[in-house]
C-alpha positions as CSV (number, residue, x, y, z in Angstrom):
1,X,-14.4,-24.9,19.5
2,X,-17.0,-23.4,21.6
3,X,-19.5,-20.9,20.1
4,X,-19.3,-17.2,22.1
5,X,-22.6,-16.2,23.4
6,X,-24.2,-13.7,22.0
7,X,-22.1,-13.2,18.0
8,X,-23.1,-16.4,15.7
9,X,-20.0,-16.3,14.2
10,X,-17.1,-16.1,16.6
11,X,-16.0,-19.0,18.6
12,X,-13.4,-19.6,20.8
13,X,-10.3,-22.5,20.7
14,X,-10.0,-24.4,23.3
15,X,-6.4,-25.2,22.8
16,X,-5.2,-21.4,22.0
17,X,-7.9,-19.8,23.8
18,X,-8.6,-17.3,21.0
19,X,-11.6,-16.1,19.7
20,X,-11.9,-17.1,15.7
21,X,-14.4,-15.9,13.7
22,X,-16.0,-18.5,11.1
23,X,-18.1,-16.2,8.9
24,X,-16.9,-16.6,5.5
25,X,-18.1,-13.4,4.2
26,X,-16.1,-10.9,6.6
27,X,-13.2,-13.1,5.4
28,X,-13.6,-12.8,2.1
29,X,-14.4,-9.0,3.0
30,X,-10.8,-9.2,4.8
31,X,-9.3,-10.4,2.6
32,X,-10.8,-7.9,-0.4
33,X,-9.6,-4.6,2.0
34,X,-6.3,-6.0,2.5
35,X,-5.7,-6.6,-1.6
36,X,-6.7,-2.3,-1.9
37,X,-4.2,-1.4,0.9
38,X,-1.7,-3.8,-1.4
39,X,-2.8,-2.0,-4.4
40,X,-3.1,1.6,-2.9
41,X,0.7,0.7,-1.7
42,X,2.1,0.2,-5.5
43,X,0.1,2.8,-6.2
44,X,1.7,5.0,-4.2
45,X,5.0,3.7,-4.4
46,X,5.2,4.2,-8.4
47,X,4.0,8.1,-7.7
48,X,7.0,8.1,-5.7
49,X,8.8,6.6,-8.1
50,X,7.5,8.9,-10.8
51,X,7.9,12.3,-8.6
52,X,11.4,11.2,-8.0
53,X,12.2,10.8,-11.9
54,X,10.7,14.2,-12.7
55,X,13.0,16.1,-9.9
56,X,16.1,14.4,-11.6
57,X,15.2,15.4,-15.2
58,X,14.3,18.9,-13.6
59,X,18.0,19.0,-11.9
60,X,19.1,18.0,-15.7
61,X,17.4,20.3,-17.7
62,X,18.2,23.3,-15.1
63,X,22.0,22.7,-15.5
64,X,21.6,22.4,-19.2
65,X,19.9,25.7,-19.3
66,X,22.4,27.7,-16.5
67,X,25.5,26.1,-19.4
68,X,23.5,27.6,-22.1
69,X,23.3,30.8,-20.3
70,X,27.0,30.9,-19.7
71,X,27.7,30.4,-23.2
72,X,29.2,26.9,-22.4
73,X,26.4,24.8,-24.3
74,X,27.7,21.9,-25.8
């Protein structure tokens, strides 16, 4: 690997041609932002999760009341 000019921690392979960077901390940095966006992601996903549960137990409890008002209540 050859070291770019002028950024102490990138340098580029000779066989791929890509630039790499080599500076443990921004990986570790990386690697840290990428684990949030996987936690943010549950996250969000069990709100969904949670919304979509409340809608169907509101859908329930909104039949169950328009039986009672018809005087069909079990």
């Amino acid at each position: 690997m050859i070291k770019v000019m002028n950024f102490d921690h990138l340098q580029r392979d000779l066989k791929s041609n890509a630039i790499v960077n080599t500076s443990s901390t921004e990986y570790e940095i990386y690697i840290a932002r990428k684990q949030q966006r996987e936690l943010d992601k549950n996250k969000m996903q069990d709100m969904c999760r949670e919304i979509n549960t409340l809608k169907a137990e509101l859908i329930e409890i909104k039949s169950i009341i328009k039986k009672i008002g018809n005087g069909n209540g079990s």
